[in-house]
TIVEX-731080 format. One line per field, with one value per residue: residue number from 1; x, y, z of N, C-alpha, C in turn. Coordinates in pm, whole numbers, plus 50000, padded with zeros to 5 digits. Example, Ala and Ser with C-alpha at 12.3 -4.5 7.8 and 13.67 -1.06 7.14 Angstrom:
2
resi: [1 | 2] .
nx: [51319 | 51285] .
ny: [49431 | 49775] .
nz: [50780 | 50708] .
cax: [51230 | 51367] .
cay: [49550 | 49894] .
caz: [50780 | 50714] .
cx: [51320 | 51290] .
cy: [49670 | 50003] .
cz: [50780 | 50787] .
REM end
This chain:
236
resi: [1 | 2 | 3 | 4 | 5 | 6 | 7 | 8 | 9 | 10 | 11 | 12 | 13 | 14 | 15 | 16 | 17 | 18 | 19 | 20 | 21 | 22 | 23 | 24 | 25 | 26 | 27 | 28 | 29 | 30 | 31 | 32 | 33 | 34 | 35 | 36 | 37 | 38 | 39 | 40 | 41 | 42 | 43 | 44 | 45 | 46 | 47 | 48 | 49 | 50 | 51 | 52 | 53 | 54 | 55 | 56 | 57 | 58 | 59 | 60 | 61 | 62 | 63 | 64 | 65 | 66 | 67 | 68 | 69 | 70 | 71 | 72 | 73 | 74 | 75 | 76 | 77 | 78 | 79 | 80 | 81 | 82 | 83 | 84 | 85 | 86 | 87 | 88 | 89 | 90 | 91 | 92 | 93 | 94 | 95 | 96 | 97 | 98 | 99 | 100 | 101 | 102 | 103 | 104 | 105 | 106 | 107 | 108 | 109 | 110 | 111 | 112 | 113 | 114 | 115 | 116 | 117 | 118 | 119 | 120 | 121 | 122 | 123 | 124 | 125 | 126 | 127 | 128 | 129 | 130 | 131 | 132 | 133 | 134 | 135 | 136 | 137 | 138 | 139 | 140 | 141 | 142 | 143 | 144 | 145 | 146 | 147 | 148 | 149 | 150 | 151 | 152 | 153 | 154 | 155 | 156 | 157 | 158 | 159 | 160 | 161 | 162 | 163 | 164 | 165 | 166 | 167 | 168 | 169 | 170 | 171 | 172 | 173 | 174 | 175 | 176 | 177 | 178 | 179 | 180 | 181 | 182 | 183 | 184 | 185 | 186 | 187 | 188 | 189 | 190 | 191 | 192 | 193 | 194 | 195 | 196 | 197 | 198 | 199 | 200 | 201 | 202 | 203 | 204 | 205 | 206 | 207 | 208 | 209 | 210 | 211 | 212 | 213 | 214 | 215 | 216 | 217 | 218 | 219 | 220 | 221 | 222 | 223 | 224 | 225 | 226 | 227 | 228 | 229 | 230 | 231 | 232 | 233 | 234 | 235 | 236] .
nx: [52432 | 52281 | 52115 | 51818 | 51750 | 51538 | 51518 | 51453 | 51469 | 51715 | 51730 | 51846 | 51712 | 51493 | 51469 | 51289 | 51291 | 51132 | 51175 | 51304 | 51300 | 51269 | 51291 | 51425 | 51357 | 51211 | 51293 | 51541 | 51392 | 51181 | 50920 | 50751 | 50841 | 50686 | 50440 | 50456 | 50206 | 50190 | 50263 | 50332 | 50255 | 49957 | 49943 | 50278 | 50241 | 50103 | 50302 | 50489 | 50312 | 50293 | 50529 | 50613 | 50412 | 50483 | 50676 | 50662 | 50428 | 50269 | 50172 | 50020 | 50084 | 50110 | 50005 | 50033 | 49864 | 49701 | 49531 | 49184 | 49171 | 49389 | 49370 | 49150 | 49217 | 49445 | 49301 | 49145 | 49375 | 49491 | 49343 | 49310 | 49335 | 49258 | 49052 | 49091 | 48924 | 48898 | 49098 | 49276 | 49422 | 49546 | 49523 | 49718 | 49725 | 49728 | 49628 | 49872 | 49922 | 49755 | 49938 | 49992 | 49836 | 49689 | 49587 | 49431 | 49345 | 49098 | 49041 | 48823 | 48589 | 48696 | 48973 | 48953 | 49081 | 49381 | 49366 | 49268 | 49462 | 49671 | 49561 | 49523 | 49818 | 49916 | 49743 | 49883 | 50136 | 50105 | 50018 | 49679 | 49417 | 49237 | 48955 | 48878 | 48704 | 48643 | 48683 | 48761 | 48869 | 48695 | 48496 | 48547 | 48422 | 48374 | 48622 | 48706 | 48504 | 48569 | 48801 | 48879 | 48898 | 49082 | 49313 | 49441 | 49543 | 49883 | 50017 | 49932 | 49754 | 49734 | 49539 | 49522 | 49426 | 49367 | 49429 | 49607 | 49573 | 49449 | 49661 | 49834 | 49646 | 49514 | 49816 | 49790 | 49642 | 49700 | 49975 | 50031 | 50264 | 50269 | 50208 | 50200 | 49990 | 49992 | 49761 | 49663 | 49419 | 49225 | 49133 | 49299 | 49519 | 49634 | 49815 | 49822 | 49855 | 50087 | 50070 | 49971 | 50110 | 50344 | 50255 | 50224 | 50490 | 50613 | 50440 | 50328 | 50245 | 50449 | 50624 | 50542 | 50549 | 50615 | 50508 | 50509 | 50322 | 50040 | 50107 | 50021 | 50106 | 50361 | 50334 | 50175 | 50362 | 50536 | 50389 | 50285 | 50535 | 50581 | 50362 | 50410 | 50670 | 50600 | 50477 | 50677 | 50716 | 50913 | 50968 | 50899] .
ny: [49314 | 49054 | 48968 | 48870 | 48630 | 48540 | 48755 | 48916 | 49164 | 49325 | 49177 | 49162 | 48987 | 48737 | 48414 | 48201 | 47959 | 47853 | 48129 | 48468 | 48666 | 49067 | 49178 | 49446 | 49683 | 49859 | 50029 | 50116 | 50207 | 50340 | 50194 | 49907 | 49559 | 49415 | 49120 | 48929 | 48797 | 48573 | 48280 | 48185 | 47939 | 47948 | 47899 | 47975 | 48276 | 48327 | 48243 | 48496 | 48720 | 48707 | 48701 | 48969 | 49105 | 49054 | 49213 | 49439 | 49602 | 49783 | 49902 | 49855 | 49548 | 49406 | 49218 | 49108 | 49029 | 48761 | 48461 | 48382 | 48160 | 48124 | 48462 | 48334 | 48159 | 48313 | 48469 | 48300 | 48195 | 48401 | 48566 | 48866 | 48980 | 49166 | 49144 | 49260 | 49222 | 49341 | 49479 | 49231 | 49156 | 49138 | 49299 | 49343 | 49470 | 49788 | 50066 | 50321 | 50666 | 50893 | 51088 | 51349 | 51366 | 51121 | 51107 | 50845 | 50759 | 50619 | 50447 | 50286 | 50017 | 49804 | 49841 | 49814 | 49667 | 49683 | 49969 | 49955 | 49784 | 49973 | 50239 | 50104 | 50060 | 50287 | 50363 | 50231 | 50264 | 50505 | 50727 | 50967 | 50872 | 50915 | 50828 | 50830 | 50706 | 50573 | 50726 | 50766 | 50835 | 50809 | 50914 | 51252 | 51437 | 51335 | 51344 | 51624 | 51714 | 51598 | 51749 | 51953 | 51772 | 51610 | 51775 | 51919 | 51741 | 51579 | 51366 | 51192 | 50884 | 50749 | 50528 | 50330 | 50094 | 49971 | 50193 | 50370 | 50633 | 50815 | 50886 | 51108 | 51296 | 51370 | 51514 | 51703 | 51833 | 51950 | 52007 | 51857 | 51588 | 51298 | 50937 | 50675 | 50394 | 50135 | 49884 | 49518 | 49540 | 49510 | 49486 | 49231 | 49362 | 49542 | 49411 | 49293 | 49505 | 49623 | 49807 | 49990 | 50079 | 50134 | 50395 | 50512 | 50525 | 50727 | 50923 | 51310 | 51448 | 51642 | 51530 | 51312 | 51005 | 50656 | 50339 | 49948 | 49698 | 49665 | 49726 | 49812 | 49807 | 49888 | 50160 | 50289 | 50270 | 50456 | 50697 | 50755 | 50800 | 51007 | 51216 | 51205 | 51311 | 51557 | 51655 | 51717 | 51483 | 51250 | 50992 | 50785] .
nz: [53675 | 53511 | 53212 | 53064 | 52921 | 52763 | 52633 | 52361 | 52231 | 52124 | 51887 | 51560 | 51366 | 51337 | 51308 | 51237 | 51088 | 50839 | 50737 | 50752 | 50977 | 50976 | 51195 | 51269 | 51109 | 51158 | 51300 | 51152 | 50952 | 50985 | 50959 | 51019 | 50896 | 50588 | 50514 | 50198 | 50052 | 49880 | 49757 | 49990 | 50283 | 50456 | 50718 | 50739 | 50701 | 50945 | 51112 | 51113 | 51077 | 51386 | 51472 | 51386 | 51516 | 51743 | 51814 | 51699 | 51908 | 51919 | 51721 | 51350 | 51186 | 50846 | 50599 | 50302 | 49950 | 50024 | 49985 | 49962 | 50150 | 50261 | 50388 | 50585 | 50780 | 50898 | 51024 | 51209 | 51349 | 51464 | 51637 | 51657 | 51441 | 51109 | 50857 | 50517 | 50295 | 49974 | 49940 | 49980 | 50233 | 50517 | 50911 | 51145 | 51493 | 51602 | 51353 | 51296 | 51455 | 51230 | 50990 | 50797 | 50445 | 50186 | 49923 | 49696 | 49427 | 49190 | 48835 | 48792 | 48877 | 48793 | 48873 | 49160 | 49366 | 49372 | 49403 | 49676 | 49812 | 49770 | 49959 | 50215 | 50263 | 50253 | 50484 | 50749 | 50687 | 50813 | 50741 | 50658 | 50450 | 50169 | 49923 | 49631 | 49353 | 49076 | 48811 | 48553 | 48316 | 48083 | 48117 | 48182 | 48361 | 48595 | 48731 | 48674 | 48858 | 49110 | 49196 | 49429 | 49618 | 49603 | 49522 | 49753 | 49930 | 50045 | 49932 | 49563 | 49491 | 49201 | 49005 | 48713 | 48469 | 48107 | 47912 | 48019 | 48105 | 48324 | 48543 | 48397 | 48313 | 48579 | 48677 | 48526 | 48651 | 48909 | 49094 | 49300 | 49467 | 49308 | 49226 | 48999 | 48934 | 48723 | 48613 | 48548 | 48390 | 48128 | 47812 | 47562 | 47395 | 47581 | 47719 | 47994 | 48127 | 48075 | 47823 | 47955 | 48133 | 48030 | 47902 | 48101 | 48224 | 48013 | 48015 | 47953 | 48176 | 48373 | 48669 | 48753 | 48917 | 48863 | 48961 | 48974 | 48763 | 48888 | 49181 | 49422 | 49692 | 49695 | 49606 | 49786 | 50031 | 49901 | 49921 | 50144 | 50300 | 50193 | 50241 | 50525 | 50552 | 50448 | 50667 | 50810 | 51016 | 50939 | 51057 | 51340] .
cax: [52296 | 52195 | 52073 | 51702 | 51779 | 51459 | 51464 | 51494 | 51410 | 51781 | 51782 | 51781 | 51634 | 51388 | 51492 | 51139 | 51306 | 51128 | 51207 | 51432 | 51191 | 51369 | 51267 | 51479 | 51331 | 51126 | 51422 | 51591 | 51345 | 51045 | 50814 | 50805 | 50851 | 50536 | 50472 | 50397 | 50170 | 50200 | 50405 | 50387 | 50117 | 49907 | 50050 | 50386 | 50199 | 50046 | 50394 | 50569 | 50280 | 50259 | 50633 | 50603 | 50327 | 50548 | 50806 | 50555 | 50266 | 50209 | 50142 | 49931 | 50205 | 50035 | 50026 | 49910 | 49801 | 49627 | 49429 | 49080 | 49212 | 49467 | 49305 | 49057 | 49348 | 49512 | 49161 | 49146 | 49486 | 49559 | 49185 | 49324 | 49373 | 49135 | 49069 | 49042 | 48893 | 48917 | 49259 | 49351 | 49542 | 49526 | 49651 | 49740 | 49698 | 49594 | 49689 | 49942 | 49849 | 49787 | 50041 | 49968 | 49703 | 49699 | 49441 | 49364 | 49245 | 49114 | 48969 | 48714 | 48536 | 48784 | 49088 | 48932 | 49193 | 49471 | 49359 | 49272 | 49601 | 49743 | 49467 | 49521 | 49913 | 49944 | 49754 | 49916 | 50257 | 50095 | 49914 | 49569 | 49355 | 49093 | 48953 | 48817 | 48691 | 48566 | 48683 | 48830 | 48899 | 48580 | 48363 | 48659 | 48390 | 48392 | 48731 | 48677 | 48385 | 48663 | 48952 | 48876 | 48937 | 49237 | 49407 | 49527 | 49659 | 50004 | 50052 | 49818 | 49780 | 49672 | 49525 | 49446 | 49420 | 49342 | 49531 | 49688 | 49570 | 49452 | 49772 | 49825 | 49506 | 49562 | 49909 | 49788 | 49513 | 49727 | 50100 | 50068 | 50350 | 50207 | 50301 | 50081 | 49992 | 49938 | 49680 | 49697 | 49318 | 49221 | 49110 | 49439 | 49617 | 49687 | 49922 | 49822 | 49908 | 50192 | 50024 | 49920 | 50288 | 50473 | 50165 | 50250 | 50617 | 50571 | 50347 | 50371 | 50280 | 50604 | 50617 | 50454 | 50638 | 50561 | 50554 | 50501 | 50178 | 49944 | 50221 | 49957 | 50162 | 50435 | 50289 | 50111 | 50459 | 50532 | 50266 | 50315 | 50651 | 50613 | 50300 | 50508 | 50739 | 50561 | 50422 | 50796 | 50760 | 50892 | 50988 | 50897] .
cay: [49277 | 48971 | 48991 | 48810 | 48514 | 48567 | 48878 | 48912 | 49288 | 49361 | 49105 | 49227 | 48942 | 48612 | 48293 | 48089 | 47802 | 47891 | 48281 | 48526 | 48828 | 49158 | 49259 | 49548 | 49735 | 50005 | 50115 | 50196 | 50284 | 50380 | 50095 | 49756 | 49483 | 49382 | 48998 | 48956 | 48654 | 48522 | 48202 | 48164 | 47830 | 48044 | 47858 | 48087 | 48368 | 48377 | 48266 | 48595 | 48806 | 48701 | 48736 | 49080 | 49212 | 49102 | 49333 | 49610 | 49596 | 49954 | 49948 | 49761 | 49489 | 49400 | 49074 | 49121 | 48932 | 48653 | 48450 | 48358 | 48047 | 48235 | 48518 | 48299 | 48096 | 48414 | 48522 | 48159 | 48186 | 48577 | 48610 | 49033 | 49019 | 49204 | 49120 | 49343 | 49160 | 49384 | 49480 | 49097 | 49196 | 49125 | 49379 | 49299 | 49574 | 49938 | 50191 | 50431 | 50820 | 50972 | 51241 | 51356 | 51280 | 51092 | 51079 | 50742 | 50776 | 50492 | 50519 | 50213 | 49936 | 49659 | 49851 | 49817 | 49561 | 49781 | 50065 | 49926 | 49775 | 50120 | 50308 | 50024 | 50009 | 50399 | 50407 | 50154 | 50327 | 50655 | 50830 | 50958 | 50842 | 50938 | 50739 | 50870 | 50598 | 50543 | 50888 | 50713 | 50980 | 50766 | 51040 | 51322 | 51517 | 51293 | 51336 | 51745 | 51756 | 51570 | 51796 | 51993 | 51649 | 51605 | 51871 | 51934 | 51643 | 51570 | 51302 | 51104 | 50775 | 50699 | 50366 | 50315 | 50005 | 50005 | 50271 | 50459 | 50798 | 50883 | 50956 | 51246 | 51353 | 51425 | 51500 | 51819 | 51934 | 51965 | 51978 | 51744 | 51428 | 51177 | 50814 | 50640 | 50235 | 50042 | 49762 | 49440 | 49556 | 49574 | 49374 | 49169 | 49455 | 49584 | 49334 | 49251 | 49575 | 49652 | 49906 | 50135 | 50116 | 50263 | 50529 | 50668 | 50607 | 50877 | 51077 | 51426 | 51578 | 51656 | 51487 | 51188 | 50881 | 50514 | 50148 | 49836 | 49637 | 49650 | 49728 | 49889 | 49824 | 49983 | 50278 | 50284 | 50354 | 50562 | 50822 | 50769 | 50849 | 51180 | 51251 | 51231 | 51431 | 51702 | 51729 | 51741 | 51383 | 51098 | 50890 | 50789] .
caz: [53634 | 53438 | 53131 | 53073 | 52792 | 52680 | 52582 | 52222 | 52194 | 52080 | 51804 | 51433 | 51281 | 51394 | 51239 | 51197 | 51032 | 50698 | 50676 | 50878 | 50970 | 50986 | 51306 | 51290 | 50962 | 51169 | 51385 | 50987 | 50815 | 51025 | 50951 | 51010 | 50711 | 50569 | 50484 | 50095 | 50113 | 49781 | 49752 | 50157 | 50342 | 50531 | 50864 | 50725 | 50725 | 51063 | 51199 | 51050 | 51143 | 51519 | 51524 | 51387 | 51569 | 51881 | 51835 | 51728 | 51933 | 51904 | 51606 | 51288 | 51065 | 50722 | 50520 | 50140 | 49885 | 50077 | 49908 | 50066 | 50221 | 50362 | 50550 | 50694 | 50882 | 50995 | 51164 | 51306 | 51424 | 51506 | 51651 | 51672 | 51278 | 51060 | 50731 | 50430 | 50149 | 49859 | 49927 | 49942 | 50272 | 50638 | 50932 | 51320 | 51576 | 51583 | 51284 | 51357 | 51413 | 51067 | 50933 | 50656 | 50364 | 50036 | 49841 | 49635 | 49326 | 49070 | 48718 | 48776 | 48963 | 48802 | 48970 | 49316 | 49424 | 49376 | 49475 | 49784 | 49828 | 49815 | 50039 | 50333 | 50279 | 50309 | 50635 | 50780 | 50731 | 50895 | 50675 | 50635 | 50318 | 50116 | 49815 | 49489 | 49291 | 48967 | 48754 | 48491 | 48146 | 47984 | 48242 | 48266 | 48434 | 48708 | 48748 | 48753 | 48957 | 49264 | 49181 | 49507 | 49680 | 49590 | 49548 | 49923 | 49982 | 50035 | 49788 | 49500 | 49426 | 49046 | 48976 | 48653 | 48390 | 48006 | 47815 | 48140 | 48069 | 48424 | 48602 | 48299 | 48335 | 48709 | 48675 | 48498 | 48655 | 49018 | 49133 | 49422 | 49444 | 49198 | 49205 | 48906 | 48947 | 48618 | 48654 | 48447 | 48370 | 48005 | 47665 | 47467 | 47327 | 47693 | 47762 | 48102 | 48201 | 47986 | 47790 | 48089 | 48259 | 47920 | 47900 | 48245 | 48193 | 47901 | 48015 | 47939 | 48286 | 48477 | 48827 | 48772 | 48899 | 48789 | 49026 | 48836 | 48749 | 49006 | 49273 | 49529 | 49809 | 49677 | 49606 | 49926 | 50074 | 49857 | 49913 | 50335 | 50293 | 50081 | 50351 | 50650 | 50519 | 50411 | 50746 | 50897 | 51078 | 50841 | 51134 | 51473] .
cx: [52306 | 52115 | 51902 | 51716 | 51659 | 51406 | 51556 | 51481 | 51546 | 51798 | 51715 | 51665 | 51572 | 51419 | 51379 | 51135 | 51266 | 51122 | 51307 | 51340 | 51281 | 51291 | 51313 | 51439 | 51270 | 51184 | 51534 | 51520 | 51192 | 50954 | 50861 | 50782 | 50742 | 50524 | 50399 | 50337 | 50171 | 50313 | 50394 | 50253 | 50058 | 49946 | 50201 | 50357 | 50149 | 50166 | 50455 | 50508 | 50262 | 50372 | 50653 | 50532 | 50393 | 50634 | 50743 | 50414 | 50188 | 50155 | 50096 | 50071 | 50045 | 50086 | 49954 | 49923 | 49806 | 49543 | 49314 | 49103 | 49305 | 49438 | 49213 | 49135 | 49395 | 49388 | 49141 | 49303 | 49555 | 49386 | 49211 | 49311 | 49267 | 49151 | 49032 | 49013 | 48929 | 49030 | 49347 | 49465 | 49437 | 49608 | 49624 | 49780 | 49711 | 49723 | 49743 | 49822 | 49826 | 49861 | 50060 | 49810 | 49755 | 49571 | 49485 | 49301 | 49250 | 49019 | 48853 | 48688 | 48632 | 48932 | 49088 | 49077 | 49327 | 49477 | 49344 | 49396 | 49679 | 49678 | 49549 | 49652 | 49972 | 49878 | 49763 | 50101 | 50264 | 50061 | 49811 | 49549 | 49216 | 49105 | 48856 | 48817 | 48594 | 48545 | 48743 | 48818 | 48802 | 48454 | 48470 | 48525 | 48364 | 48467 | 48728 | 48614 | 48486 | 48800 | 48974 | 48947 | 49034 | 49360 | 49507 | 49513 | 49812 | 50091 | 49945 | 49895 | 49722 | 49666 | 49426 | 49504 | 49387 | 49455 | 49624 | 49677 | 49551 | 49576 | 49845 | 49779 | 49521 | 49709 | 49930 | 49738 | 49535 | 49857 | 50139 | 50180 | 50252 | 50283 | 50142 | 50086 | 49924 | 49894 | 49673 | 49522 | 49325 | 49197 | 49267 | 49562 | 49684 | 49816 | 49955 | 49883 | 50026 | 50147 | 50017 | 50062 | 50342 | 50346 | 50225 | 50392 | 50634 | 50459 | 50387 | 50346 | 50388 | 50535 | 50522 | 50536 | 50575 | 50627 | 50499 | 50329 | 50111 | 50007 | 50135 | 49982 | 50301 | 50420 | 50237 | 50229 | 50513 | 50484 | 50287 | 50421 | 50646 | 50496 | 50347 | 50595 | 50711 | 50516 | 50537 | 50811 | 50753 | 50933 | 50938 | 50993] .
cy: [49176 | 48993 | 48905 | 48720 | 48517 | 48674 | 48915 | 49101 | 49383 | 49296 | 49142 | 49100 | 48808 | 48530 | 48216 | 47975 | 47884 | 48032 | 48375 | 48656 | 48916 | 49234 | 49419 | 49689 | 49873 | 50080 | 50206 | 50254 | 50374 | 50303 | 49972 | 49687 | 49456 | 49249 | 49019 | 48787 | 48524 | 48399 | 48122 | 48045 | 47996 | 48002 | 47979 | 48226 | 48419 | 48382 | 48403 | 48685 | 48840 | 48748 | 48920 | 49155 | 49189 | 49169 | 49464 | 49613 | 49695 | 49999 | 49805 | 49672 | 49434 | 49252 | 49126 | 49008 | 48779 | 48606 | 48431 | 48248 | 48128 | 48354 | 48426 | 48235 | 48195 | 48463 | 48433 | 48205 | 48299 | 48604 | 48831 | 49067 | 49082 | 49213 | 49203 | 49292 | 49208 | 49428 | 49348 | 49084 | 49161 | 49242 | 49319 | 49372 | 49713 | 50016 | 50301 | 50585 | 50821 | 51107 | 51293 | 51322 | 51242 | 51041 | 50942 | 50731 | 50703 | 50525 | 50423 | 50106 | 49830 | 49704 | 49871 | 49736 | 49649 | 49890 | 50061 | 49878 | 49903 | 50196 | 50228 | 50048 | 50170 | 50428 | 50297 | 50211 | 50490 | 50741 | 50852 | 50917 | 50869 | 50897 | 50827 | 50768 | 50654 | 50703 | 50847 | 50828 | 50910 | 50888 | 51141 | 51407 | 51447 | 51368 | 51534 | 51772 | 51724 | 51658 | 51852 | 51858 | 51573 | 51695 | 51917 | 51840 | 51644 | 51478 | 51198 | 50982 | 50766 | 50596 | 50359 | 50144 | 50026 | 50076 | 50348 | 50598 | 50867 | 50973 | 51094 | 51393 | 51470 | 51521 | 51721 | 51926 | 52008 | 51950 | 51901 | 51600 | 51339 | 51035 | 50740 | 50479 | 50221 | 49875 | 49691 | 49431 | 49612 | 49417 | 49343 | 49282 | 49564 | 49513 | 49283 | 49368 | 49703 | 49773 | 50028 | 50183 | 50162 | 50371 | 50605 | 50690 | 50725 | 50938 | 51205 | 51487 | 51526 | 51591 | 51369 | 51068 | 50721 | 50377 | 50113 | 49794 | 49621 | 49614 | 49862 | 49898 | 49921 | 50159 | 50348 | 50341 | 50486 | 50683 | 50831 | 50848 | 51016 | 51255 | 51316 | 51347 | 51541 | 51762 | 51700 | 51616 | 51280 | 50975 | 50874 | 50730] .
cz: [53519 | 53312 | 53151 | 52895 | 52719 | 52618 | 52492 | 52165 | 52138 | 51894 | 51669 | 51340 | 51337 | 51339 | 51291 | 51127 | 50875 | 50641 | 50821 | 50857 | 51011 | 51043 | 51358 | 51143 | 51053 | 51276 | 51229 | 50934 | 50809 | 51034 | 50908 | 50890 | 50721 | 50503 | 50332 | 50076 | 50023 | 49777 | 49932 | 50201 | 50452 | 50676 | 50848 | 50735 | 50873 | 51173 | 51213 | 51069 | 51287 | 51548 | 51510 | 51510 | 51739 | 51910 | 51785 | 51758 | 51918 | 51823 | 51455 | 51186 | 50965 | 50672 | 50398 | 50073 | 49932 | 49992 | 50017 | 50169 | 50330 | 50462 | 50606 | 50813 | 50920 | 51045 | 51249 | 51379 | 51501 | 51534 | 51670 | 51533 | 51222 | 50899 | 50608 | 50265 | 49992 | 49848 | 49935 | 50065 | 50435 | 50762 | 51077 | 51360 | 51535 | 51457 | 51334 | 51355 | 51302 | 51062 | 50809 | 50569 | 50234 | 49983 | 49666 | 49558 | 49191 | 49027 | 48688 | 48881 | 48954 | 48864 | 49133 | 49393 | 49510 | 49442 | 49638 | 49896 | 49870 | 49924 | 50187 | 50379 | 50296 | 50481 | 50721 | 50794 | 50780 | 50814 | 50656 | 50515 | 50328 | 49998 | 49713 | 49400 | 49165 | 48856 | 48690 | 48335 | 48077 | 48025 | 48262 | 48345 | 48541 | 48780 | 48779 | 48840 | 49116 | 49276 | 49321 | 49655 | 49735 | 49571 | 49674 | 49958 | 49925 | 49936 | 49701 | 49480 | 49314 | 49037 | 48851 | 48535 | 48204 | 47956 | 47949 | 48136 | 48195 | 48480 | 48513 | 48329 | 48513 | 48733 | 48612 | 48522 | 48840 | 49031 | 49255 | 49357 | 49337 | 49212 | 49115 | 48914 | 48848 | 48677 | 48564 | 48381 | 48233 | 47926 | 47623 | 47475 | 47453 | 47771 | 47900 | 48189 | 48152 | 47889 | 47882 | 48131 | 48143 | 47888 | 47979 | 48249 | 48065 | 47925 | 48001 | 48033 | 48360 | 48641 | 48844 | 48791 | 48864 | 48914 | 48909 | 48891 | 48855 | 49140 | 49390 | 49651 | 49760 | 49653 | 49696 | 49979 | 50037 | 49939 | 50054 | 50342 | 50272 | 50201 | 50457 | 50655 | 50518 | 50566 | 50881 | 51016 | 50988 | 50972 | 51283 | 51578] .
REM end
């Protein structure tokens, strides 16, 4: 038997001239690579998501931080794409099952971004989400009144800006996974962020882990990951 020369469905990686997609990432690691859009023409972007989404049709590939120029050309050009404005992020074909839950939880309206980032970029690597917005320690009784909310889920996201006290806050009031996202949200003396991220790295509740500045995709995995797990399928 003959092989079929066009059939690329062994090959680890895509050479596109201006990037080498690593077609082979969700045979390692469970989920396919995700394009980070920053830096990239939006023509680079739509190449890298078409090539993706042809080796996983089964399932949704991600592009983040797009600017507006940029998703509108990947909806012109990927007419399947769907655009998620406030997460700054584009995705191409259907969201996996959900396995698991993580609950999403930001301390105001100016960390929408982020948080959204994380929300989209956890169910996208197979996890359910639920969002809790705007419980920031200026209102802690917000923040009690949702404890029920969050509590049974499998892992939190913390998104907070300013001083970084949320992820604490939470951190104490439940023993779920924790992963805490510092946002470059805040007056001068925040440092673009820099303030919040050595808060949560010292925080005093146990089990709280720390991504970097408004790293809502990262965290997003995160929290899928620890999901999956918990509910005895991290891979497909």
């Amino acid at each position: 038997m003959t092989s079929d020369p066009h059939d690329r469905s062994h090959e680890r990686t895509a050479d596109l001239g201006y990037a080498r997609v690593d077609v082979d990432r969700a045979a390692r690691t469970g989920d396919p690579e995700v394009v980070y859009g920053e830096g990239k023409t939006p023509e680079q972007v739509v190449g890298i998501l078409r090539t993706l989404h042809e080796r996983h049709p089964d399932r949704a590939v991600l592009a983040t931080r797009l600017s507006p120029e940029a998703r509108a050309q990947v909806v012109t050009g990927l007419p399947g794409a769907v655009v998620h404005d406030v997460a700054r992020a584009v995705t191409l074909g259907p969201l996996p099952t959900a396995r698991g839950l993580v609950a999403v939880i930001s301390a105001g309206t100016s960390d929408a971004p982020v948080a959204a980032e994380a929300a989209l970029t956890a169910a996208v690597h197979g996890a359910g989400v639920t969002r809790i917005e705007d419980v920031g320690v200026a209102g802690l009784h917000r923040l009690l009144e949702a404890r029920d909310r969050f509590a049974g889920a499998d892992c939190l996201v913390v998104v907070a800006g300013m001083e970084g006290a949320l992820p604490s806050v939470v951190g104490g009031l439940t023993g779920v996974p924790l992963v805490a996202v510092p946002t470059s949200v805040g007056y001068g003396a925040s440092f673009g962020g820099v303030a919040a991220l050595l808060a949560m790295l010292n925080s005093c509740a146990p089990g709280v882990t720390v991504v970097n500045i408004d790293n809502g995709y990262g965290a997003g995995v995160f929290a899928a990951r620890v999901a999956r797990n918990a509910r005895g399928d991290a891979r497909e």
